[in-house]
VEXSE-767974 format. One line per 2 residues: their letters; for each residue x, y, z of N, C-alpha, C, O. Coordinates in steps of 0.02 Angstrom, whole numbers. Layout:
! residues N
A = X Y Z X Y Z X Y Z X Y Z; ... .
! end
This chain:
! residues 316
XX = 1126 4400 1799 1099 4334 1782 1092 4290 1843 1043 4253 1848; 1139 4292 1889 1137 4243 1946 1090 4252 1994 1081 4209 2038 .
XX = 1045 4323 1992 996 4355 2041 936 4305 2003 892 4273 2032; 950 4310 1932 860 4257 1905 891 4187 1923 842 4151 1921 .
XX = 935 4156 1937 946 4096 1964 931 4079 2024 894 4035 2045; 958 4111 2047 929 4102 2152 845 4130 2135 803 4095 2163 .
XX = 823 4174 2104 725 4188 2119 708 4115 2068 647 4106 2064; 743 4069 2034 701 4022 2015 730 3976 2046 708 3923 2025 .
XX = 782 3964 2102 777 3890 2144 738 3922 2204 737 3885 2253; 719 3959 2208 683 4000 2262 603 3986 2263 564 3989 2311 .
XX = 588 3969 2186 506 3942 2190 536 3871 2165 482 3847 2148; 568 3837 2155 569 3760 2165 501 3736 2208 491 3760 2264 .
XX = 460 3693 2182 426 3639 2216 473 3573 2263 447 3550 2313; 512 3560 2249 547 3525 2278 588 3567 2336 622 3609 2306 .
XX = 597 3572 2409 643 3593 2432 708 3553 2463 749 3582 2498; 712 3505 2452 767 3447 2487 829 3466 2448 847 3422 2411 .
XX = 876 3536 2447 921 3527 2407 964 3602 2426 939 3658 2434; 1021 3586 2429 1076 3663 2448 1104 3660 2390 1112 3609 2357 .
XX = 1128 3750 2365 1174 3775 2335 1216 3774 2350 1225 3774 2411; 1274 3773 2303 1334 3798 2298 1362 3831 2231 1359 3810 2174 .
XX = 1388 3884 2255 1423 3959 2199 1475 3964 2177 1508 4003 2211; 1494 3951 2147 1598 3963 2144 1569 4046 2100 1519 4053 2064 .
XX = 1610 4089 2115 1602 4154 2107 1697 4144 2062 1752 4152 2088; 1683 4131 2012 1759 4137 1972 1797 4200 1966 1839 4193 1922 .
XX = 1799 4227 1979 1819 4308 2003 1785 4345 1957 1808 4363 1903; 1724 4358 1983 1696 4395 1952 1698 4470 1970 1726 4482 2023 .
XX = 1670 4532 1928 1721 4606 1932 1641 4612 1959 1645 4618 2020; 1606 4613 1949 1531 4652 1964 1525 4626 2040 1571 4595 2066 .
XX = 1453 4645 2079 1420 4615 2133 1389 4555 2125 1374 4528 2178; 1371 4520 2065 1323 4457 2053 1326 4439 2126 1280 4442 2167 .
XX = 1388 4420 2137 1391 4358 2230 1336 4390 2266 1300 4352 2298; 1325 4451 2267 1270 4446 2313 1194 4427 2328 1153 4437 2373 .
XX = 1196 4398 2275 1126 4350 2250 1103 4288 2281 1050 4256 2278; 1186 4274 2326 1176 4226 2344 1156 4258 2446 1162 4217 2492 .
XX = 1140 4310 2455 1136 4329 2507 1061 4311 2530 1022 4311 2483; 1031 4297 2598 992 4299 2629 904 4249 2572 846 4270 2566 .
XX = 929 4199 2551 905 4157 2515 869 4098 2571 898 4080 2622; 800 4073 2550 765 4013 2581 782 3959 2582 743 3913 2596 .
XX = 839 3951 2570 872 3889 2555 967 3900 2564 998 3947 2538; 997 3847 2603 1082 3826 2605 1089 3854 2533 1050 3854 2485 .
XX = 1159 3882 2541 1194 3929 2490 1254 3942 2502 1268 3997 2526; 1314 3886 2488 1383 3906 2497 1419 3955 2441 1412 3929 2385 .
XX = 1450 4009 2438 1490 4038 2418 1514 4047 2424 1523 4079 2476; 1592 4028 2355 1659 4020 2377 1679 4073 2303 1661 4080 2245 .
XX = 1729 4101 2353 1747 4170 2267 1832 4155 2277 1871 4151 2325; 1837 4152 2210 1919 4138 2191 1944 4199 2175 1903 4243 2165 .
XX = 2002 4214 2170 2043 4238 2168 2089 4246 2076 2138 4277 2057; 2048 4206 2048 2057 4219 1972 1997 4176 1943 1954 4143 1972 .
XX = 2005 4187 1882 1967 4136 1815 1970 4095 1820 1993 4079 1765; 1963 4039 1855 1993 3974 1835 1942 3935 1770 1976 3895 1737 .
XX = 1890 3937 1754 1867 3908 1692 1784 3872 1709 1776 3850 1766; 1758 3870 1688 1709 3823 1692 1715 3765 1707 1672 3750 1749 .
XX = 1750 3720 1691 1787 3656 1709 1797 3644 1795 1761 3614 1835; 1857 3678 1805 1887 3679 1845 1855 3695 1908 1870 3667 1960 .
XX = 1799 3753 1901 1759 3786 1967 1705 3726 1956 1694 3700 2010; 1676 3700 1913 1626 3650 1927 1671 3594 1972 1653 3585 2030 .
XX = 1740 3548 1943 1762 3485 1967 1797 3513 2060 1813 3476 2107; 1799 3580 2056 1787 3601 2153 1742 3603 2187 1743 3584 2246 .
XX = 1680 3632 2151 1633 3636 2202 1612 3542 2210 1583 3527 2262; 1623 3497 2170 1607 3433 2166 1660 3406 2228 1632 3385 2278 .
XX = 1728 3405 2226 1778 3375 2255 1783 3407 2318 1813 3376 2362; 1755 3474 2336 1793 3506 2374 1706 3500 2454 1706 3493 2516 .
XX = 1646 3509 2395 1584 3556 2425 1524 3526 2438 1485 3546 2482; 1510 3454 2381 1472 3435 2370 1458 3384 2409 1502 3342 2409 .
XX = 1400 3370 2454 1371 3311 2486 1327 3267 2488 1310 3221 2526; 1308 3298 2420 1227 3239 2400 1256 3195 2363 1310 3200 2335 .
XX = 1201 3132 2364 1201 3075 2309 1214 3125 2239 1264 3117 2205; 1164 3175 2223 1156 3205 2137 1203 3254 2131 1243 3250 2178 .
XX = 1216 3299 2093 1248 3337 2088 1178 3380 2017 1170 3344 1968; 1146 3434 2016 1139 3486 1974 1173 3539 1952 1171 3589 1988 .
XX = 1207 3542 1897 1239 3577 1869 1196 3634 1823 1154 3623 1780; 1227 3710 1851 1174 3756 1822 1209 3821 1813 1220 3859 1860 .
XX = 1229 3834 1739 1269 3882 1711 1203 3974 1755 1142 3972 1752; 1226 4010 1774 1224 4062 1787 1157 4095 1737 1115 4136 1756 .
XX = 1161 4064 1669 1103 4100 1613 1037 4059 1612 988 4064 1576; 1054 4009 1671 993 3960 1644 954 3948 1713 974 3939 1770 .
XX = 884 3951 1680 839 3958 1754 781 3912 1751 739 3921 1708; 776 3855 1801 732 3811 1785 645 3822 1812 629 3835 1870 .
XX = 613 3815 1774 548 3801 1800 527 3795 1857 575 3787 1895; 464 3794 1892 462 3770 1970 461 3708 1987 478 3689 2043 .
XX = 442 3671 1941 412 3599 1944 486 3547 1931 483 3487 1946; 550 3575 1902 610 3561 1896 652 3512 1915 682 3466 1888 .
XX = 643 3541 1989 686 3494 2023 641 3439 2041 668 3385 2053; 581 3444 2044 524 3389 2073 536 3342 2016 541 3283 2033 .
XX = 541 3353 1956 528 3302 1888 603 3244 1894 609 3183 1887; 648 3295 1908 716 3259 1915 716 3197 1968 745 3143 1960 .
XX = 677 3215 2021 710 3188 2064 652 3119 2065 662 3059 2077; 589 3154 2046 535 3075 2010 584 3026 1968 588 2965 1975 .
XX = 615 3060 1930 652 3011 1861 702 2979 1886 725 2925 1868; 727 3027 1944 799 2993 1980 765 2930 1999 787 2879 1973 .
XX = 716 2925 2039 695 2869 2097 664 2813 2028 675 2753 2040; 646 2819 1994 619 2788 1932 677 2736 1898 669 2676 1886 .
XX = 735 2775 1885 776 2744 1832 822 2739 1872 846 2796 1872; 864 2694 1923 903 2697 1965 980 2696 1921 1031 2725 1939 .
XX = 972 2655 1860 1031 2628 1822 1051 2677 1780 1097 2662 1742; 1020 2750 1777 1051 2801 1740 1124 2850 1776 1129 2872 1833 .
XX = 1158 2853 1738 1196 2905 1787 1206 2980 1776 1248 3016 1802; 1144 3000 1719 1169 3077 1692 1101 3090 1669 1075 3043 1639 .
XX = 1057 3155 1677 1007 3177 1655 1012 3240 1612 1060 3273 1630; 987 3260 1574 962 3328 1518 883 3357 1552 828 3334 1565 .
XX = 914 3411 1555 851 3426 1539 843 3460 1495 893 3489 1474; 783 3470 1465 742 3511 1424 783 3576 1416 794 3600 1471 .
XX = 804 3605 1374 832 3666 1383 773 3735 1313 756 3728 1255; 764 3785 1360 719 3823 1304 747 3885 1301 765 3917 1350 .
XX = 753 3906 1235 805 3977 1221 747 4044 1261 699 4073 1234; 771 4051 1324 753 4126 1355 720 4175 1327 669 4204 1345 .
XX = 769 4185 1262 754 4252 1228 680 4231 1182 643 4279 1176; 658 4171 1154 608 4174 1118 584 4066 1139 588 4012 1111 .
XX = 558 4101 1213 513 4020 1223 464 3978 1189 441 3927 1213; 448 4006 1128 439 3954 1090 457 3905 1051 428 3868 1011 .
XX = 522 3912 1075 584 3871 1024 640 3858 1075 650 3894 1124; 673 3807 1061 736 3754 1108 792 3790 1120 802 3842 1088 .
XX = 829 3770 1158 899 3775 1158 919 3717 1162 979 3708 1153; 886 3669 1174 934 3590 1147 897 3548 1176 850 3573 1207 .
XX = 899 3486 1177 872 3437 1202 916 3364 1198 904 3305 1182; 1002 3423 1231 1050 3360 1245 1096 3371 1199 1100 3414 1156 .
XX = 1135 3321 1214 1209 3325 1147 1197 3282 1088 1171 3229 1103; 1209 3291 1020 1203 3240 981 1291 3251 955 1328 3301 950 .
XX = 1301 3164 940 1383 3183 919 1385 3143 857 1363 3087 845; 1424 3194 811 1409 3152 728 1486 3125 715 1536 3144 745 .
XX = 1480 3064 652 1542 3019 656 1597 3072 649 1650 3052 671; 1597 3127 626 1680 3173 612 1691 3177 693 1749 3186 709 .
XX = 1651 3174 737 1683 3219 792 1664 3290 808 1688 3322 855; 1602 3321 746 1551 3368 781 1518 3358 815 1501 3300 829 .
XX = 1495 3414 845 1431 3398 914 1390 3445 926 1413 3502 928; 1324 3435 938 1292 3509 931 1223 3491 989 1208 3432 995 .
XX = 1187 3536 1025 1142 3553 1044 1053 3502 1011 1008 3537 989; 1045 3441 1014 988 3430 974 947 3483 955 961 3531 991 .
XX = 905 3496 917 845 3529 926 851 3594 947 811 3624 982; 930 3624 912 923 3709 953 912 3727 895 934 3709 840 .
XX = 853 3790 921 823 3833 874 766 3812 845 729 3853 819; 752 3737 846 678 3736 803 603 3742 873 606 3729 933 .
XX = 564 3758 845 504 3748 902 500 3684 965 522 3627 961; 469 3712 1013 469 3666 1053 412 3609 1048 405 3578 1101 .
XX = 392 3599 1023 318 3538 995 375 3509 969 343 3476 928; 435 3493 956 458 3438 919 507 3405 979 553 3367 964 .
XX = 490 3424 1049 503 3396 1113 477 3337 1123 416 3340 1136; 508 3269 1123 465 3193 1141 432 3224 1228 444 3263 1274 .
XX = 383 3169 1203 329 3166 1255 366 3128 1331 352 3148 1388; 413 3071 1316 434 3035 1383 513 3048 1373 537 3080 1326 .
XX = 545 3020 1419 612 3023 1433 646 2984 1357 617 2940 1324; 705 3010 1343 735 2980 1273 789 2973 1299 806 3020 1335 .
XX = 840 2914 1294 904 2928 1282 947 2962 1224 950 2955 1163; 969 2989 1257 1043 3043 1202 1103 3029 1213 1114 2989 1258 .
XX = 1167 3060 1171 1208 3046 1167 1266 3070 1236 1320 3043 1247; 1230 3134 1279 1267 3174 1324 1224 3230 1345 1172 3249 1317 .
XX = 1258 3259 1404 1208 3293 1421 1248 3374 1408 1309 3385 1409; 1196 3419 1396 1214 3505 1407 1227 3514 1475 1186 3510 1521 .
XX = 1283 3526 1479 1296 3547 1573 1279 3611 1595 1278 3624 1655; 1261 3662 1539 1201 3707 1575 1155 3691 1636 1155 3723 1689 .
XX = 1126 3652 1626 1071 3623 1648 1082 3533 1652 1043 3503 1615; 1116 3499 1681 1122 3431 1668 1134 3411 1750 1151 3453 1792 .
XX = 1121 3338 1764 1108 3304 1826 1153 3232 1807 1156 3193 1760; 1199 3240 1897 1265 3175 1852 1269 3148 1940 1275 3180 1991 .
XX = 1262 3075 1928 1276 3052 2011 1338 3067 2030 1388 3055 1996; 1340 3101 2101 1408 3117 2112 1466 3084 2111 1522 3109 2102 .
XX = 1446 3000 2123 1499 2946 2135 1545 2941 2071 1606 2942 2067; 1493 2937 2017 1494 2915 1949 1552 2990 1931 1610 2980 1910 .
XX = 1528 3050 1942 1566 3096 1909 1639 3094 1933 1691 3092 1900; 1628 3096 1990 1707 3084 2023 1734 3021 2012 1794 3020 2029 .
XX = 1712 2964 1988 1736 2903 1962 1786 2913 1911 1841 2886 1909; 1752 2973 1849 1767 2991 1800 1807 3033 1776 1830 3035 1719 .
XX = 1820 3092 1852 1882 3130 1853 1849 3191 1845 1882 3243 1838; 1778 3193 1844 1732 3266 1821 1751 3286 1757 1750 3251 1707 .
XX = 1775 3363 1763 1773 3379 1680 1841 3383 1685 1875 3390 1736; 1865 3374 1604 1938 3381 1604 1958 3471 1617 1931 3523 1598 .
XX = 2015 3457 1658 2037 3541 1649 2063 3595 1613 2071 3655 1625; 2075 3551 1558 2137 3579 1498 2073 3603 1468 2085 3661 1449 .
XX = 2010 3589 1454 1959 3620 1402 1954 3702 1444 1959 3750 1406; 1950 3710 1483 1941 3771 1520 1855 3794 1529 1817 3816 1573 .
XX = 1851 3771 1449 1764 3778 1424 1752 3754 1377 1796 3742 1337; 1697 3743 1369 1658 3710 1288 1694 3646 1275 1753 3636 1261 .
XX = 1646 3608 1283 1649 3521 1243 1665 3493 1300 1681 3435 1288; 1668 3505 1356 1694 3489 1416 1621 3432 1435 1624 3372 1450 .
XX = 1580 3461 1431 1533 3414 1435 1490 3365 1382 1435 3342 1398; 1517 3354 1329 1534 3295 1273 1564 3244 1305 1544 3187 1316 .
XX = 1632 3283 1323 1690 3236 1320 1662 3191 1410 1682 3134 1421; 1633 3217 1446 1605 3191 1506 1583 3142 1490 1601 3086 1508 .
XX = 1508 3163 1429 1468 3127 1422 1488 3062 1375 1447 3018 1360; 1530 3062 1363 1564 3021 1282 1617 2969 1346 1639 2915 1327 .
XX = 1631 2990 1411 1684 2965 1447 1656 2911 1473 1678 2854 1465; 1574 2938 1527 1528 2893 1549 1480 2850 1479 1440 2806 1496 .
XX = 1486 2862 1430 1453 2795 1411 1521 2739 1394 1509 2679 1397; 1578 2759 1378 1638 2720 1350 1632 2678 1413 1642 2618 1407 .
XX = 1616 2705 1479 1621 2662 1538 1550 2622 1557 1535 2605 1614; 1520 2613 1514 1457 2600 1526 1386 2624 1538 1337 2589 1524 .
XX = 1384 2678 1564 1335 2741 1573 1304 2760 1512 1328 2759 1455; 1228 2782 1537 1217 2806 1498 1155 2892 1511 1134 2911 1566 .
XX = 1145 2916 1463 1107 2980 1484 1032 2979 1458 1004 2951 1411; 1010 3020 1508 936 3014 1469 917 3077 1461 930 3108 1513 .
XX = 889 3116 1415 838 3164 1415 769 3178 1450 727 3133 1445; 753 3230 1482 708 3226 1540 667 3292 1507 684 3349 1523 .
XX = 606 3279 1457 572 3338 1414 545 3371 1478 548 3432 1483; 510 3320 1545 469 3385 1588 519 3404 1633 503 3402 1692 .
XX = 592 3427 1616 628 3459 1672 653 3531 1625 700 3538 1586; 606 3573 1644 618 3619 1585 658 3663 1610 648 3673 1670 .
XX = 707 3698 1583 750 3760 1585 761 3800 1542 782 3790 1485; 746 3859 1572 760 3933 1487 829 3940 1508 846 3948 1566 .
XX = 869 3938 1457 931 3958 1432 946 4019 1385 925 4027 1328; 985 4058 1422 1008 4125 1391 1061 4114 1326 1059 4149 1275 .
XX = 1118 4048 1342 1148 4014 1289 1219 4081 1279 1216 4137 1255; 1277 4043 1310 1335 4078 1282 1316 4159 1315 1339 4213 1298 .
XX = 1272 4145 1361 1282 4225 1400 1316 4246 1448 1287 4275 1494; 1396 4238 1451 1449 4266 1456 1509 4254 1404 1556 4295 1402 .
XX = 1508 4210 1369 1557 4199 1320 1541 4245 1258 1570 4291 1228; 1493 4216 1252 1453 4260 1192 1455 4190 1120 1502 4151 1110 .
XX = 1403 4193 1088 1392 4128 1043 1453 4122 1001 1487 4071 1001; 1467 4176 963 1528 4175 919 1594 4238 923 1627 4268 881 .
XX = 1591 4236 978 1670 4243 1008 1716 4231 1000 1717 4169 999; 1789 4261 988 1856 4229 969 1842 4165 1038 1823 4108 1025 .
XX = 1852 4181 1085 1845 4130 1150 1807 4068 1118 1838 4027 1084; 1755 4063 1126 1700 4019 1106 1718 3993 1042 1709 3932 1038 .
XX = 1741 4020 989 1774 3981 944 1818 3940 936 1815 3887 905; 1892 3978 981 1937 3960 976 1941 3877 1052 1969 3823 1045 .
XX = 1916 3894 1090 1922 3846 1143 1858 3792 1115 1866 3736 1140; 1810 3796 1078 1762 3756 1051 1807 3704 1000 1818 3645 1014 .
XX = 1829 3736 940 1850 3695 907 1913 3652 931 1914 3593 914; 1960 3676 966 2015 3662 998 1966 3562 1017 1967 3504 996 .
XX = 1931 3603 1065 1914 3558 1128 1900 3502 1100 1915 3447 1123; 1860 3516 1030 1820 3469 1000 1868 3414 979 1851 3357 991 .
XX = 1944 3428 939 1976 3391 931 2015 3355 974 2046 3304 963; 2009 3392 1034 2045 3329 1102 1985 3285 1115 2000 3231 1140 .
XX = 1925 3294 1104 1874 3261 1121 1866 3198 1082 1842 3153 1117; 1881 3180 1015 1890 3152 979 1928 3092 964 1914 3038 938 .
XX = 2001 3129 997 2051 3106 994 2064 3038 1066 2086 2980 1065; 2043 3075 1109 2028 3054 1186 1997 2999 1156 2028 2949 1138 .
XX = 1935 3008 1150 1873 2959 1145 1861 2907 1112 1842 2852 1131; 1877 2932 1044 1845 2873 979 1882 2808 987 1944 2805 988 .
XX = 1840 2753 995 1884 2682 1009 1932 2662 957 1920 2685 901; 1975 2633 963 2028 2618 914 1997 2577 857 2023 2587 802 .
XX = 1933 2521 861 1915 2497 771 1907 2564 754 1928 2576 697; 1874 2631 796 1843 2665 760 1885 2730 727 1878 2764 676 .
XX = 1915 2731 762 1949 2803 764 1992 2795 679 1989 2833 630; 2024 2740 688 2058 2726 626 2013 2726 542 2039 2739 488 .
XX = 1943 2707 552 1900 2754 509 1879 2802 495 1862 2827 442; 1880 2820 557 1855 2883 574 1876 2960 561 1847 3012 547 .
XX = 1962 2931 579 2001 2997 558 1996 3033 522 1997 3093 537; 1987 3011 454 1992 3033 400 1934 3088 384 1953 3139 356 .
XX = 1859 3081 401 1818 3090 420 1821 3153 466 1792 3206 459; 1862 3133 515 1869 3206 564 1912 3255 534 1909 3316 546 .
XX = 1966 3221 480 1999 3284 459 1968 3309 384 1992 3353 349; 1919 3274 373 1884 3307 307 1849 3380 342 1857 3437 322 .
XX = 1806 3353 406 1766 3378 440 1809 3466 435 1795 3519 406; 1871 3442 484 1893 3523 483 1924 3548 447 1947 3603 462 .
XX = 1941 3514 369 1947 3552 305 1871 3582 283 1872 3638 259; 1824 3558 288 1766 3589 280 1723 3646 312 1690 3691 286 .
XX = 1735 3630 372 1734 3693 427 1772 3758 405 1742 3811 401; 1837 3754 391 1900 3799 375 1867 3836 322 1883 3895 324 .
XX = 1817 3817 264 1793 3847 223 1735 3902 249 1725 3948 210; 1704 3901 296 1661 3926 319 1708 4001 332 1707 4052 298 .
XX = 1753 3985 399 1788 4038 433 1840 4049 388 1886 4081 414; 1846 4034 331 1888 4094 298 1844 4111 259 1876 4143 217 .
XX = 1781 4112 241 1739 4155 217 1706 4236 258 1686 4289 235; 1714 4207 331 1706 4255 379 1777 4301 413 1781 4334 465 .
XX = 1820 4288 369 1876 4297 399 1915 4294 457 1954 4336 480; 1891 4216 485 1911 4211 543 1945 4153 527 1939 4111 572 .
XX = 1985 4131 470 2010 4082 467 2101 4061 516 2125 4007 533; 2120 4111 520 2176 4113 567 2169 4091 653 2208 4066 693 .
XX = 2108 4111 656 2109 4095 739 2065 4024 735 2053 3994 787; 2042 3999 667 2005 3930 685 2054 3899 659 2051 3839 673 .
XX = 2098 3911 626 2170 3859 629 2211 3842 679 2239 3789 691; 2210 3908 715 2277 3910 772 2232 3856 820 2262 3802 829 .
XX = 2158 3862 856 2133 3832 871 2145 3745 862 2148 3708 912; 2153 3720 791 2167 3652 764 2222 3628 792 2238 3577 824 .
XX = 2256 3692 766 2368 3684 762 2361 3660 865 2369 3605 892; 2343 3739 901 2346 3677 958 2296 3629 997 2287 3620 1057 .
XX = 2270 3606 951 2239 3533 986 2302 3470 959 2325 3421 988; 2315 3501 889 2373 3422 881 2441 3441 925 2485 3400 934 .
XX = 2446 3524 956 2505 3529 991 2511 3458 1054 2561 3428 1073; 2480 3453 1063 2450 3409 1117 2452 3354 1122 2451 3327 1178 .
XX = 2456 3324 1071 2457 3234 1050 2496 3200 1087 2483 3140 1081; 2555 3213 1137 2560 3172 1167 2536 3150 1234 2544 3093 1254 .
XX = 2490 3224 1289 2489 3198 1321 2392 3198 1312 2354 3209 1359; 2377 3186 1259 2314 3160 1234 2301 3073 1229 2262 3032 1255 .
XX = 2356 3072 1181 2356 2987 1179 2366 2964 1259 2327 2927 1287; 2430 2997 1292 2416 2974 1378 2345 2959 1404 2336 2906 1434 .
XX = 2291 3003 1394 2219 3007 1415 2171 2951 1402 2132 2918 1437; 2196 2951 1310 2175 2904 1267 2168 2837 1304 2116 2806 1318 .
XX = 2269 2811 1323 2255 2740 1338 2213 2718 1396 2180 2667 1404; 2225 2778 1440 2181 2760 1507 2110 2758 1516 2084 2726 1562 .
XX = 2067 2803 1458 2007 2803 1437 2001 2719 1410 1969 2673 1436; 2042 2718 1351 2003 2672 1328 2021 2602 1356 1979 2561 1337 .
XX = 2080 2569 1405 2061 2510 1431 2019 2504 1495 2015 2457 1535; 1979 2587 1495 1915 2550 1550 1867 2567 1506 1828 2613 1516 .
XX = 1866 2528 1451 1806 2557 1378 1766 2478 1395 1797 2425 1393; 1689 2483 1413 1654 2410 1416 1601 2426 1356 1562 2381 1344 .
XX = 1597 2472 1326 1544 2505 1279 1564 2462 1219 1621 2439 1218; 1525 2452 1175 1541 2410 1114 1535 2490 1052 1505 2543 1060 .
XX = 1567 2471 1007 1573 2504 954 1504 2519 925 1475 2571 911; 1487 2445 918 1424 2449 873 1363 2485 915 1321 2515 882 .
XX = 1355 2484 995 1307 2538 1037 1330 2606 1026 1291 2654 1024; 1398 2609 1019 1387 2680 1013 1407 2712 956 1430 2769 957 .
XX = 1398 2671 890 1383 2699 829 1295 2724 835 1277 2778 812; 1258 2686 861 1192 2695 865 1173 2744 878 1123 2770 854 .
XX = 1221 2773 932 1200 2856 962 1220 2897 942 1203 2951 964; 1270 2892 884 1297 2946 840 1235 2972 803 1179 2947 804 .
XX = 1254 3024 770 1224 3084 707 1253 3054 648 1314 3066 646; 1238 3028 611 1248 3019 562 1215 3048 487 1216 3024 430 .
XX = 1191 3097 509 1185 3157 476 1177 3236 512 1141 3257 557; 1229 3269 469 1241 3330 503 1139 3385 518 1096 3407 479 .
XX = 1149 3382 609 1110 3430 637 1044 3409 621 1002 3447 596; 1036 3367 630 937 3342 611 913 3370 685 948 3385 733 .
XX = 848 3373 678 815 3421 751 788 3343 786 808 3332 843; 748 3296 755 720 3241 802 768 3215 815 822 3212 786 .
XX = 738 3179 895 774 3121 912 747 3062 937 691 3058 962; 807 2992 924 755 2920 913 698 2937 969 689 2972 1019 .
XX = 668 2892 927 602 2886 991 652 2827 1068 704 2794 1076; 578 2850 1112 613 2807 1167 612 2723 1186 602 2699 1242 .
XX = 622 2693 1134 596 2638 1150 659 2597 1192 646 2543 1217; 725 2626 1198 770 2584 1243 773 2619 1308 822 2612 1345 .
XX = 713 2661 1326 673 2628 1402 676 2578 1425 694 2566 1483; 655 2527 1370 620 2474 1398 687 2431 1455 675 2386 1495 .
XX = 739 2456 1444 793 2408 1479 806 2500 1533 865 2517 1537; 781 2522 1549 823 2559 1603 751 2610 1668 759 2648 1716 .
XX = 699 2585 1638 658 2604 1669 640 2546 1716 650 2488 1701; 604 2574 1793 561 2517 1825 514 2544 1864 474 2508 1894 .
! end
């Protein structure tokens, strides 16, 4: 997968921009993809797994020297015109601090892999628009709730402001809880329809994986817990724990109800040094409740999203 990544930053229209690889100990040759490339290409190979999390908030802290930071999972390969669209929108919207792009499922490009995070009042969160056709893609930039870090664009200052991704997720929701961190602080994200990327989606985890399950749902409930402001959370709860009594019905129909419990059991293992996170999140919270009820889902998995009319305050 990482060989179709380097041949598509390789036809980039834009060239003003270096790689960097964290090679998580990987067993195959992939690293060598990054060999004898038209373009700066640091590669750094560890010595174990350390997580998705963790190899992204190094190559940021340790590697990174631009104003932007592009974040680009191994399965996902952007267009040529890509980085050119980003970096128009960058110079356009100075007051954004996080971009989406377009994401299109690889295996069958006539249809999405998301178009951003949408997050509903329980504390689910899902992919906008994965799986339905791509004609139901807005025409201009939209704000959303967070970005897919497949494919997502975060000012470097801003991310490291923020602490990058938490490390305890290892994977999955890691970039919710980013995106849910920077608007509590004021930030906000936009969706970028002409920054297109095909996404392979969960092509090393695999979509429904004990892994991918078990660190998904986990994550989701530190995400929650972390995040939701205190008017809200205290409504809310109840709501989030209907949520994963309802879920629970699903996976013990599939008989996977044991590992999406243990999953639950330890996210509340955790509660205390969650609420720790909690208080520090939320007294640098400038976001009002009522803005970011607005950006919630308030109905489970709809494919559109608002139109763009709160442009009008972030464009110039």
């Amino acid at each position: 997968m990482l060989v179709n990544v380097m041949s598509a930053l390789s036809k980039q229209t834009y060239k003003n921009f270096e790689v960097i690889v964290i090679d998580n100990n990987s067993q195959d040759n992939s690293w060598r993809a990054t060999e004898s490339l038209p373009f700066p290409c640091r590669l750094v190979r560890l010595n174990s797994n350390t997580g998705f999390t963790s190899a992204n908030n190094l190559a940021v802290k340790d590697y990174a020297n631009g104003k932007w930071l592009f974040l680009l999972n191994p399965d996902a390969y952007p267009e040529p015109e890509c980085l050119e669209t980003i970096v128009q929108n960058i110079n356009q919207t100075p007051n954004v601090d996080c971009f989406a792009c377009c994401l299109i499922d690889a295996n069958n490009p006539s249809h999405l892999d998301g178009l951003g995070d949408s997050y509903h009042l329980s504390g689910l969160h899902w992919r906008t628009g994965h799986g339905y056709p791509c004609d139901i893609t807005p025409k201009q930039p939209v704000e959303i709730f967070s970005a897919c870090a497949a494919a997502a664009i975060y000012r470097t200052e801003t991310f490291r402001q923020l602490g990058g991704f938490d490390e305890t997720y290892f994977a999955y929701s890691e970039d919710v809880d980013l995106g849910f961190r920077l608007r509590l602080s004021g930030g906000k994200s936009l969706l970028l329809p002409s920054a297109k990327v095909h996404h392979v989606g969960s092509g090393i985890t695999g979509s429904s994986s004990d892994f991918s399950v078990y660190h998904g749902h986990r994550n989701l409930t530190w995400t929650f817990i972390k995040n939701m402001p205190s008017p809200l959370i205290f409504i809310l709860l109840p709501v989030h724990l209907a949520m994963i009594l309802y879920v629970g019905f699903f996976y013990a129909a599939s008989g996977r109800l044991r590992l999406y419990w243990q999953a639950k059991i330890d996210a509340f293992k955790h509660i205390g040094s969650l609420l720790k996170q909690r208080k520090k999140i939320q007294s640098q919270r400038v976001c009002s409740c009522l803005s970011l009820l607005q950006l919630m889902a308030w109905l489970p998995r709809r494919a559109p999203i608002k139109a763009p009319a709160k442009l009008e305050n972030t464009t110039h």
